[in-house]
C-alpha positions in Angstrom: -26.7 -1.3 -21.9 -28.3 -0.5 -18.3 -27.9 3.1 -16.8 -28.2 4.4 -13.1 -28.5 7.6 -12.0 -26.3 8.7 -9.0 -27.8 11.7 -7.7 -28.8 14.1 -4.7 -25.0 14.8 -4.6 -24.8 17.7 -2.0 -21.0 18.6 -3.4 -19.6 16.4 -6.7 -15.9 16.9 -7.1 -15.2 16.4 -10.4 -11.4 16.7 -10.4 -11.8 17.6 -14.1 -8.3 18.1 -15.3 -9.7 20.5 -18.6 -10.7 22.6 -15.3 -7.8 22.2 -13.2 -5.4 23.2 -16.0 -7.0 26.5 -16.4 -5.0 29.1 -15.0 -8.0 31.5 -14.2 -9.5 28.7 -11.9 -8.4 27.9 -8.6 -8.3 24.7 -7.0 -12.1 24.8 -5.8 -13.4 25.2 -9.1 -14.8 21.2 -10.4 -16.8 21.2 -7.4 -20.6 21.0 -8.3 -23.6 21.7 -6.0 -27.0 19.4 -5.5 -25.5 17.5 -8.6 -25.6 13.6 -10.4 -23.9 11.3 -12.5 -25.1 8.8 -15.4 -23.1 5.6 -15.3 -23.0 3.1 -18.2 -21.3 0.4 -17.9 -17.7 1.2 -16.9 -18.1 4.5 -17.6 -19.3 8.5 -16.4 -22.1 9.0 -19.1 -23.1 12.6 -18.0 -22.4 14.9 -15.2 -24.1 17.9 -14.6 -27.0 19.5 -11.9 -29.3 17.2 -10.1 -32.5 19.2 -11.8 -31.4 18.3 -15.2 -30.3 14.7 -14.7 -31.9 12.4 -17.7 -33.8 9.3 -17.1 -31.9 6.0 -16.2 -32.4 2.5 -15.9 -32.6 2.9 -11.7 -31.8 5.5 -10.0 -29.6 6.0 -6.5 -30.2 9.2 -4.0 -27.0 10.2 -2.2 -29.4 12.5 0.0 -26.7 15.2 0.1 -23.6 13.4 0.5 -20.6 14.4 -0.7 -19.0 12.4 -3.8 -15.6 12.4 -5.3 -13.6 10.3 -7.6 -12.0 6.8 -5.9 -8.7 7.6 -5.2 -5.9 6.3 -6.9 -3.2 4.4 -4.9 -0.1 4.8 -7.5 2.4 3.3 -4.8 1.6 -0.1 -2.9 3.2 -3.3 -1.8 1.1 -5.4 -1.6 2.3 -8.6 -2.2 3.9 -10.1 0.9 3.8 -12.3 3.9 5.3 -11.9 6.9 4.9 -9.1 10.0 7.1 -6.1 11.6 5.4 -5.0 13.9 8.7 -5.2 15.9 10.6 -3.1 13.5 8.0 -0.3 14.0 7.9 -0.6 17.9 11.8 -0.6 18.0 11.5 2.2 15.5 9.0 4.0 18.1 11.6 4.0 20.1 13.9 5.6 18.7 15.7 3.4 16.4 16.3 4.9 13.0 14.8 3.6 9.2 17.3 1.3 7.0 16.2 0.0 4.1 17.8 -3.6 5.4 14.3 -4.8 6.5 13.1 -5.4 3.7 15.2 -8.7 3.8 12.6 -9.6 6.5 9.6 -9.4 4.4 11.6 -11.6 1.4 12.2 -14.8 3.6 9.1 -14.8 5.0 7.0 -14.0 1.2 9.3 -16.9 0.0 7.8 -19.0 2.3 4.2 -18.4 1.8 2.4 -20.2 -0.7 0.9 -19.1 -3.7 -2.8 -19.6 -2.4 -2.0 -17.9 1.2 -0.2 -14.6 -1.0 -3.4 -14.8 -2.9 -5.9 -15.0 -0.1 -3.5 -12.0 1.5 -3.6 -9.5 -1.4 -7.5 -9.9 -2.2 -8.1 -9.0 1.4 -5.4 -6.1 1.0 -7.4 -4.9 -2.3 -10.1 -5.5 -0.7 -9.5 -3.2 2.3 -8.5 -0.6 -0.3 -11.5 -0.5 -2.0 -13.7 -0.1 1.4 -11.9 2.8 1.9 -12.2 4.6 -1.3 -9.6 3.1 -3.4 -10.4 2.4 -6.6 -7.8 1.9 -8.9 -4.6 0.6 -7.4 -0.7 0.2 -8.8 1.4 -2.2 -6.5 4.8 -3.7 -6.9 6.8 -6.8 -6.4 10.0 -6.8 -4.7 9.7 -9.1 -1.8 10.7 -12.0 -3.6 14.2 -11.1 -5.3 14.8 -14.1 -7.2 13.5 -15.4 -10.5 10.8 -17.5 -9.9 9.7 -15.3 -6.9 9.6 -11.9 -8.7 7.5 -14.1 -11.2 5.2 -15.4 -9.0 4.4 -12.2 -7.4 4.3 -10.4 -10.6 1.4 -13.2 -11.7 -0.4 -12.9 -8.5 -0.4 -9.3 -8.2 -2.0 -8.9 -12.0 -4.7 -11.2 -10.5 -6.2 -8.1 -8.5 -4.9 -5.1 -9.4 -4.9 -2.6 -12.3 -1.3 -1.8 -12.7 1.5 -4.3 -11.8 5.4 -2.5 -11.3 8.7 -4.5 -11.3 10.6 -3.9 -8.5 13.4 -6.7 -8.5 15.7 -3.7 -7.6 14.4 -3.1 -4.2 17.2 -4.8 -2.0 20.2 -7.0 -3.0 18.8 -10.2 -1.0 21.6 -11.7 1.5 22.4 -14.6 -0.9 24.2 -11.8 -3.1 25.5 -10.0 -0.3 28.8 -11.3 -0.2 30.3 -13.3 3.1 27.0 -15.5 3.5 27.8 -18.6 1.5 26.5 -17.5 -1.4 27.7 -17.7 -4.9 29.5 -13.7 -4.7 33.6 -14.0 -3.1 33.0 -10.7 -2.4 30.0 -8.0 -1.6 31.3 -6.4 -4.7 30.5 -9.2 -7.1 27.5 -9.7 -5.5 26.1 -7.0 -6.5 27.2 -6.8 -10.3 25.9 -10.4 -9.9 22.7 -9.4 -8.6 22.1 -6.3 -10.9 23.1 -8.5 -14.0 19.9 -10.9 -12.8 17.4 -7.9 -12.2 18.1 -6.8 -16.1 18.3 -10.4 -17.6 16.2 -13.2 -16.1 14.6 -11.4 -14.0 13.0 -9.1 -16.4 12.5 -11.7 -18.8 10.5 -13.6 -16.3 8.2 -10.6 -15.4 7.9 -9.2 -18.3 4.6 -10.4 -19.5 3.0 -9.6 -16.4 3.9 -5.8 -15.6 3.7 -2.6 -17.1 6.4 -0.6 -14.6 9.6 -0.7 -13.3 10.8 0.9 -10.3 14.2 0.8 -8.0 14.4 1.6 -5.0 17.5 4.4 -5.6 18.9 4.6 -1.7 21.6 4.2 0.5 21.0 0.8 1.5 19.5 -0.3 -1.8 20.8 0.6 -5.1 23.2 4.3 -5.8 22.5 5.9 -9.1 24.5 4.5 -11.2 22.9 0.8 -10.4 19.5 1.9 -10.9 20.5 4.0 -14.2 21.6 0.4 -15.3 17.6 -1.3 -14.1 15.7 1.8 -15.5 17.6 1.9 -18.9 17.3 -2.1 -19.6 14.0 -2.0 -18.3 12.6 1.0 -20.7 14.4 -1.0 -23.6 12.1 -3.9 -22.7 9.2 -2.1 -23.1 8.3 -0.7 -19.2 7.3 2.6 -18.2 9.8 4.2 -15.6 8.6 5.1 -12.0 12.0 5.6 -9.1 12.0 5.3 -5.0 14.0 8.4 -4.5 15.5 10.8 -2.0 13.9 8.8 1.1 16.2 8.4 2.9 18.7 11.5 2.3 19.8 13.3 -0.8 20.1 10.2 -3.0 20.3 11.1 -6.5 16.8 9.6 -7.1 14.6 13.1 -8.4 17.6 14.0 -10.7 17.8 10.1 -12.5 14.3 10.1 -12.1 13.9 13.5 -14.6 17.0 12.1 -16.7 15.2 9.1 -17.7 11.7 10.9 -18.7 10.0 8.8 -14.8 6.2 8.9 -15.1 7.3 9.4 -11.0 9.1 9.4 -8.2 8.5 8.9 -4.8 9.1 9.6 -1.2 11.0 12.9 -2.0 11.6 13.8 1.7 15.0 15.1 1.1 14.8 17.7 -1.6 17.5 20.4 -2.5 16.3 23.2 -4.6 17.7 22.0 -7.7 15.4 19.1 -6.8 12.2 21.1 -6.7 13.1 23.5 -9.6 13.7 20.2 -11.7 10.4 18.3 -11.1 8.9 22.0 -11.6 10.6 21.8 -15.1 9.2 18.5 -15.3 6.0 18.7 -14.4 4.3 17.8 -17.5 6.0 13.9 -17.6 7.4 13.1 -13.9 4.9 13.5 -10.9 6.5 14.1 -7.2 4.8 11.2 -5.1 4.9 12.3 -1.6 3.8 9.5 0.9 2.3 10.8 4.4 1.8 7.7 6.3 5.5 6.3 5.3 6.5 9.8 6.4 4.8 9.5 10.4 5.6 5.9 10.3 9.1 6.0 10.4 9.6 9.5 11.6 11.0 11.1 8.1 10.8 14.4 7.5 7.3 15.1 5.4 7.7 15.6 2.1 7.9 19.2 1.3 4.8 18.9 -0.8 3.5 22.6 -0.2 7.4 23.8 -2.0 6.9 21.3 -4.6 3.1 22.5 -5.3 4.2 26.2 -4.9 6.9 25.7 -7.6 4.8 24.7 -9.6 5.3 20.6 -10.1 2.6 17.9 -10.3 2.2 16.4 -7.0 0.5 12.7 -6.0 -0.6 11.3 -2.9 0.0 7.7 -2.1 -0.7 5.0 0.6 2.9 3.2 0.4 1.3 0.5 1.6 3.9 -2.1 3.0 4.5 -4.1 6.2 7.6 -2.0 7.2 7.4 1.6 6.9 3.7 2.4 6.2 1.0 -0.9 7.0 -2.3 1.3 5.9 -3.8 1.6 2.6 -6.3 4.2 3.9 -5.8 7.3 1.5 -8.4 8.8 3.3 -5.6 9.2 5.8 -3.1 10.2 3.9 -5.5 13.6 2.9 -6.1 13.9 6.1 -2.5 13.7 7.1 -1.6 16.3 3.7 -3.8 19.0 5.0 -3.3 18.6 8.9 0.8 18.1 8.8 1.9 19.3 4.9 -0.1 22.0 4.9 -2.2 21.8 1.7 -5.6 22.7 1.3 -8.4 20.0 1.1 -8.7 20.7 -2.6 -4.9 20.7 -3.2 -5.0 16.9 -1.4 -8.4 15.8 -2.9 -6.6 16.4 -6.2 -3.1 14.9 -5.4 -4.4 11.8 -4.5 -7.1 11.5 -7.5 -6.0 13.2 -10.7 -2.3 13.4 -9.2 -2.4 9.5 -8.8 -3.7 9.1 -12.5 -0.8 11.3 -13.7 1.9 9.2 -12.1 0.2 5.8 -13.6 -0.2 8.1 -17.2 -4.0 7.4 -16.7 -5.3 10.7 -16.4 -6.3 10.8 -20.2 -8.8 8.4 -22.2 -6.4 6.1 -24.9 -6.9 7.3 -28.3 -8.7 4.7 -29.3 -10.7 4.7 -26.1 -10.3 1.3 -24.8 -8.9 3.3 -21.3 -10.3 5.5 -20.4 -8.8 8.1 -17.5 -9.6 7.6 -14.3 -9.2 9.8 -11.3 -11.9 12.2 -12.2 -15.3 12.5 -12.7 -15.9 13.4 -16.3 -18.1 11.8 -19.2 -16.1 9.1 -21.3 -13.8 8.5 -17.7 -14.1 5.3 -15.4 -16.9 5.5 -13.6 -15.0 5.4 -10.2 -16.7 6.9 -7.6 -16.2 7.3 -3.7 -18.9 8.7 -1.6 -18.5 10.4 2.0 -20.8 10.1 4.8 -20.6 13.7 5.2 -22.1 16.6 3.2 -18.5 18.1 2.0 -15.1 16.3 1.0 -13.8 18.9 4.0 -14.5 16.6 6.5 -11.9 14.1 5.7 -9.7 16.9 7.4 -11.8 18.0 9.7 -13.2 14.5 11.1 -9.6 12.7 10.8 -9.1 9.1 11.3 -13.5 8.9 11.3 -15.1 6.2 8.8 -15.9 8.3 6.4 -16.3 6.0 3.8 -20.6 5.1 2.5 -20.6 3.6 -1.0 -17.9 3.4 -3.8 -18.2 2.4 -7.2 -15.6 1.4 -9.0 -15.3 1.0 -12.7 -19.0 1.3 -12.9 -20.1 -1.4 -9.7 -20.8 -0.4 -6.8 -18.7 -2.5 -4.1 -20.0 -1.2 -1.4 
């Protein structure tokens, strides 16, 4: 089995949750000076101080660069066709957020073929990974129908490392009611539609995804619809994550606890019950907060410094999608958490690292240890790692918006 040795780390965060979950240590502790890393294989095969580092196969010398783990992305959409740039512009100028665009995005991701969606998410991944991103979750949703909820489901598998159903993300217009569709009435349409999402639909996916989401919103689905999605879908087998409280009070962070969510996300519009419950629920439902969606269509950001001060678990995703948030630069969304949301670096470095792996359930090896965790850098953990161009992870606040980004290795190879 070959070895290399990372070393001449200048600052190694090593997001170690056994660390992080010490109450006598702050948020800064995990951080290690002038330090290395073994890597065999896919995995972190000792961590410790630069002068101590054991022999390995070859060796790499960060010359003092900063090193932390890839982040993980545990909310994308990656799987689509299509463009809205004119939804944002119009947006930019004032026009509010409805969830109705995403109607948009399904006609034209119908119409792509399967080898033009493929060609589109491995560039998307692809992108990810050059900035940092190194283990991803992303969803379907912009197909809506059987075969295209399929499809995307398949395609999505092909490059990413968790795959979420998300059938429930808009009743598509054929279902609406009054567009010569099967429905008589908007009413039916909907039963109609639901009834597909936790039959066929599910049925069709099922081999291909380990999540289900809804998308628990005005607009989309209230809470007694996505009750119906999550419930059918858990009885199938699927882990839990919601879309909630985007877009007002929505019921989402309540149904989200109810159900035992490894997530839920967008949380803009949070009453205290809301914070005290995800407090309560730290341990099994992460709050994903999701900066660029927030700027991008003008929300209210995500009270992540009540949530964090209450004590809940807090992630930090891209939200990646061609409507409300086209960017899958986390290294952005940090930024973006410190500058705007007011956490400190280490509160953001974490959220979007460990946090991530806590809303995918990844932040621990497998007992058997065929998975390990990812989202930290530990010995028996993925060896994901992304480096900075920079001497301290504090300058992905301080330089915003600057490529920041030198090498990353992910799951032991180093991509770039």
């Amino acid at each position: 089995m070959a070895s290399e040795l990372i070393t001449g780390i200048g600052e190694l965060w090593t997001v170690d949750p056994e660390v992080l979950e010490d109450p006598d240590l702050g948020y800064g502790a995990g951080v290690l000076a002038q330090a290395a890393v073994v890597v065999e294989d896919d995995r972190f095969a000792w961590v410790g101080p630069a002068a101590r580092a054991p022999a390995a196969d070859r060796r790499t010398d960060l010359a003092g660069r900063a090193a932390l783990p890839g982040w993980v992305d545990s909310h994308s959409h990656l799987v689509f066709a299509g463009d809205r740039a004119a939804e944002f512009a119009a947006r930019m100028a004032g026009r509010g957020y409805a969830a109705g665009g995403i109607g948009v995005t399904t006609t034209a991701t119908r119409q792509a073929t399967d080898d033009e969606l493929r060609a589109l998410v491995r560039r998307r991944v692809d992108d990810a990974v050059r900035g940092g991103t190194t283990y991803l979750e992303t969803k379907t949703g912009y197909g809506l129908s059987v075969d295209q909820e399929a499809r995307a489901a398949r395609l999505a598998r092909e490059f990413v490392d968790e795959v979420t159903f998300l059938g429930a993300h808009l009743v598509p217009s054929e279902y609406a009611g009054g567009q010569g569709g099967p429905p008589d009435s908007a009413e039916n349409g909907r039963t109609a539609y639901v009834d597909l999402v936790c039959g066929p639909m599910l049925a069709a996916v099922r081999t291909d995804v380990t999540w289900a989401d809804v998308f628990c919103e005005e607009g989309a689905f209230d809470v007694a619809e996505s009750r119906r999605v999550l419930l059918a879908c858990r009885e199938a087998g699927l882990g839990l994550r919601v879309h909630g409280n985007q877009l007002g009070h929505s019921g989402g962070v309540a149904l989200a606890v109810e159900v035992g969510a490894a997530s839920v996300d967008h949380c803009n519009f949070l009453a205290e019950a809301d914070v005290a419950a995800l407090a309560e629920a730290r341990d099994h439902t992460v709050a994903t907060v999701l900066p660029a969606c927030d700027l991008s269509t003008r929300a209210p950001l995500a009270p992540a410094r009540t949530l964090l001060d209450a004590g809940a678990t807090v992630a930090i995703a891209s939200n990646c999608n061609p409507g409300t948030s086209y960017t899958s630069s986390i290294n952005y969304c940090v930024a973006t958490a410190v500058l705007q949301m007011r956490l400190s670096v280490a509160e953001a470095v974490r959220a979007a690292t460990y946090g991530g792996a806590r809303a995918l359930r990844r932040s621990v090896h497998d007992t058997d240890g065929a998975r390990p965790a990812v989202g930290t850098v530990r010995v028996g953990a993925r060896a994901d790692l992304h480096v900075l161009d920079a001497p301290s992870a504090t300058h992905l606040a301080y330089r915003p918006g600057m490529p920041l980004t030198w090498a990353v290795w992910r799951a032991g190879h180093r991509s770039r």
